[in-house]
KOLRO-324513 format. One record per residue: x, y, z of N, C-alpha, C in turn. Coordinates in Angstrom, 3 decimals. Layout:
BEGIN
+----------+----------+----------+----------+----------+----------+----------+----------+----------+
|       nX |       nY |       nZ |      caX |      caY |      caZ |       cX |       cY |       cZ |
+----------+----------+----------+----------+----------+----------+----------+----------+----------+
|        X |        Y |        Z |        X |        Y |        Z |        X |        Y |        Z |
...
+----------+----------+----------+----------+----------+----------+----------+----------+----------+
//
This chain:
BEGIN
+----------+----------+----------+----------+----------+----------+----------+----------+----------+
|       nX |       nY |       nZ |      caX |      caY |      caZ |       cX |       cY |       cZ |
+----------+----------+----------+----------+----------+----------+----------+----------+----------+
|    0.808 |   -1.188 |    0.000 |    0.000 |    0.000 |    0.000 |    0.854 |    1.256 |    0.000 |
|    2.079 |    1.042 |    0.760 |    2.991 |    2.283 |    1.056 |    3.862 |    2.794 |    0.146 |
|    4.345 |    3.083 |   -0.484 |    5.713 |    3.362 |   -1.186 |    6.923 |    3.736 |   -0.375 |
|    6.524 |    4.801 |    0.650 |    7.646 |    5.370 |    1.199 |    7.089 |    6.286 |    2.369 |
|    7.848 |    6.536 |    3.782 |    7.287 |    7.413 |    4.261 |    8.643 |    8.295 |    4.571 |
|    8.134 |    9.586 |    4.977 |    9.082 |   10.897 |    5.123 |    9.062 |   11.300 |    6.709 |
|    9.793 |   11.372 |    7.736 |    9.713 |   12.328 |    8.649 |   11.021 |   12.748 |    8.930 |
|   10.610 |   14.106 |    9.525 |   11.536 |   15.474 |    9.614 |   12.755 |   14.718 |   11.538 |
|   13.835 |   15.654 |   11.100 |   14.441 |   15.408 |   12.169 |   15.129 |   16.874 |   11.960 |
|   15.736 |   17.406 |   13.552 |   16.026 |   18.362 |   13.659 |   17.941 |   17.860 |   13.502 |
|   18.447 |   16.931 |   13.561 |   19.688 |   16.154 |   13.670 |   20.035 |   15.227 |   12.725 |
|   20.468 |   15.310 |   11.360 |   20.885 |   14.315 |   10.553 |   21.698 |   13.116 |   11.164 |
|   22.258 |   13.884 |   11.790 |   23.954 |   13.084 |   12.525 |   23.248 |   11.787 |   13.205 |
|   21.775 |   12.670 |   14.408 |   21.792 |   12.192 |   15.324 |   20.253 |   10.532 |   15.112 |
|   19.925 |   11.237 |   13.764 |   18.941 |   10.242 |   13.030 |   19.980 |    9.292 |   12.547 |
|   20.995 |    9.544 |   12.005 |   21.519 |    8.304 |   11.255 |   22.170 |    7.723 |   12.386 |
|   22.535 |    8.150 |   13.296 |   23.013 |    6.923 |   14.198 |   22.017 |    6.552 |   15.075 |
|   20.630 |    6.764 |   15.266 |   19.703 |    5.684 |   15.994 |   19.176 |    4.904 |   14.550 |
|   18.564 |    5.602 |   13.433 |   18.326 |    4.446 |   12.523 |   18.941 |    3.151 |   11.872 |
|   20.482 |    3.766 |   12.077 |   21.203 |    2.628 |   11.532 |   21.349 |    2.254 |   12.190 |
|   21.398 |    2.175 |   13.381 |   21.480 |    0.665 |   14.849 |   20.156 |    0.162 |   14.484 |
|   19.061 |    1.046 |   14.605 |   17.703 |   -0.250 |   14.488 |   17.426 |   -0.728 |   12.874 |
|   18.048 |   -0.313 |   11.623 |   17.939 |   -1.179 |   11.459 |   18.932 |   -2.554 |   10.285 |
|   19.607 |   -1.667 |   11.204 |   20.952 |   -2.963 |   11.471 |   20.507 |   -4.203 |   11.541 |
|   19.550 |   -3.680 |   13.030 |   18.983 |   -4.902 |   14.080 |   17.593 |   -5.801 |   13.356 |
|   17.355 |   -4.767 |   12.217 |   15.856 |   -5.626 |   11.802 |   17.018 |   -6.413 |   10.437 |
|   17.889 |   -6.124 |   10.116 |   18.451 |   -7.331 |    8.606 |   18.554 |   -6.101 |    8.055 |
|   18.394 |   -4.298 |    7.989 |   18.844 |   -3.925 |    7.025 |   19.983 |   -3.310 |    6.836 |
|   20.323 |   -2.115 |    6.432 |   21.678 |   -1.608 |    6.088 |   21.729 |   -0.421 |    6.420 |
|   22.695 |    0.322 |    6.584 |   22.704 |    1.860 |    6.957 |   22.463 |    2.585 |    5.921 |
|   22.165 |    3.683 |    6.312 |   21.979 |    4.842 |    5.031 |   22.519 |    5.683 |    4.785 |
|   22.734 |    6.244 |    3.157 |   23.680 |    7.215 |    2.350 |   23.091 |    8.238 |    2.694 |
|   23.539 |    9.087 |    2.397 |   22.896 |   10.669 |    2.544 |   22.780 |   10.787 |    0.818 |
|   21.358 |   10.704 |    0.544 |   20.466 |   11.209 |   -0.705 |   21.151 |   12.493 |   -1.367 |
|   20.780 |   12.222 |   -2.353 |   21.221 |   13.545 |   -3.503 |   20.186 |   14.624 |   -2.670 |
|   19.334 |   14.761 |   -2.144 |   18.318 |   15.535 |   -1.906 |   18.642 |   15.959 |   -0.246 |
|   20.062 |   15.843 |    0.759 |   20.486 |   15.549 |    1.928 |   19.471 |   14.905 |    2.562 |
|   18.862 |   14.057 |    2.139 |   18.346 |   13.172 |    3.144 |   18.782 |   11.716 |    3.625 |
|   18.235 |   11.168 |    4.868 |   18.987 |    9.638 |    4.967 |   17.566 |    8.819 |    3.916 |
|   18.252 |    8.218 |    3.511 |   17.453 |    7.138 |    2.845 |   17.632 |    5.472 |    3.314 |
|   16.575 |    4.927 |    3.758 |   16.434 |    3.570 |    4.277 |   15.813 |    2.574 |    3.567 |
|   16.064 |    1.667 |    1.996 |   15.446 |    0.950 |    2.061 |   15.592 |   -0.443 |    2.324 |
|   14.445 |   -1.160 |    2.343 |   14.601 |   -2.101 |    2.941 |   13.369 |   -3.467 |    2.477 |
|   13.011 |   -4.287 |    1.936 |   11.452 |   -5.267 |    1.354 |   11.101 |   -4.177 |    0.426 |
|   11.186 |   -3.186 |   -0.156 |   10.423 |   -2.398 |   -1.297 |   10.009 |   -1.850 |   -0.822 |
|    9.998 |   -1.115 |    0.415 |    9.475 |    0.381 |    0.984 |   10.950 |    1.152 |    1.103 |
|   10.247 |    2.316 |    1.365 |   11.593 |    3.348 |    1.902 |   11.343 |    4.614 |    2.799 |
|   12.418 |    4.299 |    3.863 |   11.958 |    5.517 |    4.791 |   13.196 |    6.908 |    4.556 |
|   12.564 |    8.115 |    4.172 |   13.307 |    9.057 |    4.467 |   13.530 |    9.902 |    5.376 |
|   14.493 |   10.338 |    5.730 |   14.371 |   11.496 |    7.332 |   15.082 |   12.545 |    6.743 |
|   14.106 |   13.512 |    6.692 |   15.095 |   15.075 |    6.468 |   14.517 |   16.320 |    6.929 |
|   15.612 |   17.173 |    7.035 |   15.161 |   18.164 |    7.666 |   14.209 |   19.156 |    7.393 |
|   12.808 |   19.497 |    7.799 |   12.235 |   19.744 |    6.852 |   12.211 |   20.980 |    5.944 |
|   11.560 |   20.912 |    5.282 |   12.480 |   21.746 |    3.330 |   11.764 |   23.048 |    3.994 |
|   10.322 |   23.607 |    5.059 |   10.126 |   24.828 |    4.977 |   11.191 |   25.684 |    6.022 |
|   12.404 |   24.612 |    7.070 |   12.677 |   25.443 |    7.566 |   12.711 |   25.755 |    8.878 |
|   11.049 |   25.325 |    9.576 |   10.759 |   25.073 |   10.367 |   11.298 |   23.760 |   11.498 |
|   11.370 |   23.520 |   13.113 |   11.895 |   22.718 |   13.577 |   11.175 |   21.530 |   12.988 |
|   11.465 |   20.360 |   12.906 |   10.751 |   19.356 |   13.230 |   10.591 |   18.838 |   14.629 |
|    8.650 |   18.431 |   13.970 |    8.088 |   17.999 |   15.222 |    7.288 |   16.880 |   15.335 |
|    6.745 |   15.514 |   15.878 |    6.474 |   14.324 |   15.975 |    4.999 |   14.355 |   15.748 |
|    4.142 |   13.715 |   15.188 |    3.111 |   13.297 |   14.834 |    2.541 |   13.044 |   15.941 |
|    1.462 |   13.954 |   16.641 |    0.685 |   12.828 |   17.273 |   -0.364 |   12.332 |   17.023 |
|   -0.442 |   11.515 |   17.871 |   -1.334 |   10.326 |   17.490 |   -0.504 |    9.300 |   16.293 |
|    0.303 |    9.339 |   15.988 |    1.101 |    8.775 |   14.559 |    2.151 |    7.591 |   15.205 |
|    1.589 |    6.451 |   14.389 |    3.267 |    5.457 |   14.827 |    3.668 |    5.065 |   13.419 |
|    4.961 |    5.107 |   13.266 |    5.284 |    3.986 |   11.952 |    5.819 |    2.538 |   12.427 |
|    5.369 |    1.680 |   11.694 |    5.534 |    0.509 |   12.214 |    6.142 |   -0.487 |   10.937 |
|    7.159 |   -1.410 |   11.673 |    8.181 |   -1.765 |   10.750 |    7.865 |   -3.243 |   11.127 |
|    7.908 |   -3.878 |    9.967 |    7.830 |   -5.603 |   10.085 |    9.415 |   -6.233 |   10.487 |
|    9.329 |   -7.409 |   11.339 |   10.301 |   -7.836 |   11.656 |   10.104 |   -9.334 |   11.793 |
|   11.508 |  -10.366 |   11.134 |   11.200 |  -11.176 |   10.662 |   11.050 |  -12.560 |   12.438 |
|   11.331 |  -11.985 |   13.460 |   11.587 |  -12.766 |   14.606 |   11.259 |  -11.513 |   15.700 |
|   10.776 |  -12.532 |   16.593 |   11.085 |  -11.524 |   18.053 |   12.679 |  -11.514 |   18.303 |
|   13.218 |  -12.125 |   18.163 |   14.598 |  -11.674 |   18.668 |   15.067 |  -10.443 |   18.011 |
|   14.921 |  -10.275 |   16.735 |   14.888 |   -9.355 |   15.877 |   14.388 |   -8.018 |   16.188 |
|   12.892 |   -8.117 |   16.678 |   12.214 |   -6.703 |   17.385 |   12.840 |   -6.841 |   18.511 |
|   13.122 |   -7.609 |   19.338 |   14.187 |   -7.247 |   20.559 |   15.627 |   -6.344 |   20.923 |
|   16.295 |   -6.967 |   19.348 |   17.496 |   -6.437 |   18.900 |   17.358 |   -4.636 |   18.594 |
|   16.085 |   -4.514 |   18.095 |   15.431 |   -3.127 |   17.192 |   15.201 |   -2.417 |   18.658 |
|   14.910 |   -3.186 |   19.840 |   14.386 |   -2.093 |   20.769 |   15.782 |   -1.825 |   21.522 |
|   16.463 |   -2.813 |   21.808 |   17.940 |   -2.807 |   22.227 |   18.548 |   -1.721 |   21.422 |
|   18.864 |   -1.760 |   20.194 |   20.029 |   -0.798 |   19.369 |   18.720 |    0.665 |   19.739 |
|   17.643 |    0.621 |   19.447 |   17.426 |    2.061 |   19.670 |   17.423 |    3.027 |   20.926 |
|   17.351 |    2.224 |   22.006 |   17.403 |    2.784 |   23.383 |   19.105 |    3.361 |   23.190 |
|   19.982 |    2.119 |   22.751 |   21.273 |    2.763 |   23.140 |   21.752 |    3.415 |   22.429 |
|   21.236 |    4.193 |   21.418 |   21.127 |    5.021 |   20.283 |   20.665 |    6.129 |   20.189 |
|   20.253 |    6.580 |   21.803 |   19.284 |    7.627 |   21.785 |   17.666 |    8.182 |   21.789 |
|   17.278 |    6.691 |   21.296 |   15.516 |    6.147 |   21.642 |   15.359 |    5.973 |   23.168 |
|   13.730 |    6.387 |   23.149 |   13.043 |    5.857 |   24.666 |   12.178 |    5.000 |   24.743 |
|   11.955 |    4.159 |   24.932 |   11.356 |    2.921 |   25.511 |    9.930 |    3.558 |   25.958 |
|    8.991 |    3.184 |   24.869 |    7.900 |    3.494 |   25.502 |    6.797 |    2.334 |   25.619 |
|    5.278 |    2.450 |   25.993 |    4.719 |    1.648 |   26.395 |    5.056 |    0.271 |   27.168 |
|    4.602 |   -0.795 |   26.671 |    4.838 |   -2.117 |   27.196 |    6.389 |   -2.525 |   26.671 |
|    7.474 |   -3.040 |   27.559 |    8.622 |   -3.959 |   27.235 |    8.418 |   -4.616 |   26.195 |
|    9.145 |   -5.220 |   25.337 |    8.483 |   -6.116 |   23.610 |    7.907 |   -7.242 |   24.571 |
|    7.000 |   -7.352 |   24.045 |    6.155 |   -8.797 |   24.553 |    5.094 |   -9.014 |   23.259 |
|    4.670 |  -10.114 |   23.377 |    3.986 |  -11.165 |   22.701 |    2.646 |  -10.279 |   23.036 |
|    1.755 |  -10.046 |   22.148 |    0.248 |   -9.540 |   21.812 |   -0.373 |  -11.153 |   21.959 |
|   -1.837 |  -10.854 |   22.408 |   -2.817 |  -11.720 |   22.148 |   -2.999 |  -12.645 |   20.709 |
|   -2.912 |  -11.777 |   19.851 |   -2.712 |  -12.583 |   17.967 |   -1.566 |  -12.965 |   17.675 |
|   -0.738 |  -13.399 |   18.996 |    0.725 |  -13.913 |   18.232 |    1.744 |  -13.275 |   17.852 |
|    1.525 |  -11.707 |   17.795 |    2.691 |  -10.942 |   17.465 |    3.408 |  -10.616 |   18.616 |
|    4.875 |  -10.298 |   18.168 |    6.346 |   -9.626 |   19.377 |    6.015 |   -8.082 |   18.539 |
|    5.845 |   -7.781 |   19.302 |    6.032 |   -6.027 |   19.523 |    6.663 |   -4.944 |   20.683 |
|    7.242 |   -4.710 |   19.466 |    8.095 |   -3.169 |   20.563 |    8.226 |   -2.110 |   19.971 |
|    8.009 |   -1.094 |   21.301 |    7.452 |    0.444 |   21.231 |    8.775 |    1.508 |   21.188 |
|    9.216 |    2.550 |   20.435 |   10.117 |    3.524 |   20.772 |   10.016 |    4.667 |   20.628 |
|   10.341 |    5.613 |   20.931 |   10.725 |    7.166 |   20.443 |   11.693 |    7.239 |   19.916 |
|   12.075 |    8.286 |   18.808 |   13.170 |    7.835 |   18.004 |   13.880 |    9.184 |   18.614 |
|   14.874 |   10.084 |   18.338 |   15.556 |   10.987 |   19.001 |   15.105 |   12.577 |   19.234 |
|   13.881 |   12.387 |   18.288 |   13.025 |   13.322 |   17.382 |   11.556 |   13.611 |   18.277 |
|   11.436 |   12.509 |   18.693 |    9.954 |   12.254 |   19.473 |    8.777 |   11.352 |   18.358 |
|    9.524 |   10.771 |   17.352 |    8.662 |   10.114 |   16.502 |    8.468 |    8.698 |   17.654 |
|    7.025 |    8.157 |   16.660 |    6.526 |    7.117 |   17.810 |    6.801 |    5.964 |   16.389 |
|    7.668 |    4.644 |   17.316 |    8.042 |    3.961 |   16.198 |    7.247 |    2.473 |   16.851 |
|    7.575 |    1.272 |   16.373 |    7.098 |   -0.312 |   16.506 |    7.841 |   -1.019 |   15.560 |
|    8.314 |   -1.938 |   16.069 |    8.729 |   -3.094 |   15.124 |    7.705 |   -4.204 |   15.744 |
|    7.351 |   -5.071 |   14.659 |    6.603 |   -6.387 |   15.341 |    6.408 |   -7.268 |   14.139 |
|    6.327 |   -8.325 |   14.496 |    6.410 |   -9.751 |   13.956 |    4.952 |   -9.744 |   13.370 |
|    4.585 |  -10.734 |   12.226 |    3.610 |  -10.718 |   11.907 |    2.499 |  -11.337 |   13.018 |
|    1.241 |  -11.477 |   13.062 |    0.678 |  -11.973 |   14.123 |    0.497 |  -13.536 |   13.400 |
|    0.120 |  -14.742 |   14.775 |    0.267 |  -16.052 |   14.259 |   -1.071 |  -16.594 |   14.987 |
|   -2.515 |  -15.857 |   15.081 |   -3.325 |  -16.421 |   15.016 |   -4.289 |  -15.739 |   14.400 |
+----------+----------+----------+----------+----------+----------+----------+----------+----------+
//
């Protein structure tokens, strides 16, 4: 459904070193800095960009908004909540734990105040 999503960071430096720990931690790769100075992440045929935004203005976090990233194992979303805490993420909601439908999910803030999730597909 997605192609790509965009959010603003006030810290290039400080986005590329929490994104590329998490997602290191999910199987993917770090990111170049775009012809356009942005980080570019792709990863299964989506792509996430983070840049600063073009009017100027600080960037600021969505609320009500999470982006949520598939991950192929709980150890995997474990790894994703691990590298982002020590990366500058905060640990929010519930510790990664197992949902009612079978999924591992875990909750973060990214350095920005974006609201992130990695989680496993669900298995009932």
């Amino acid at each position: 459904m997605f192609t790509h999503v965009v959010i603003g960071s006030n810290s290039l430096e400080r986005s590329k070193n929490f994104y590329d720990a998490t997602f290191i931690a999910l199987g993917g790769k770090p990111s170049d800095m775009g012809a356009m100075g942005r980080l570019v992440y792709a990863h299964g045929g989506s792509r996430l960009m983070i840049t600063k935004p073009i009017d100027g203005k600080p960037a600021t976090a969505a609320n009500g908004g999470t982006i949520g990233f598939l991950a192929p194992s709980s150890d995997h979303v474990s790894a994703w909540h691990k590298a982002g805490v020590a990366h500058g993420g905060t640990a929010i909601e519930t510790p990664p734990s197992e949902r009612p439908n079978g999924a591992f999910v875990a909750y973060l803030r990214d350095p920005d105040g974006n609201k992130l999730s990695a989680r496993t597909l669900p298995t009932k």
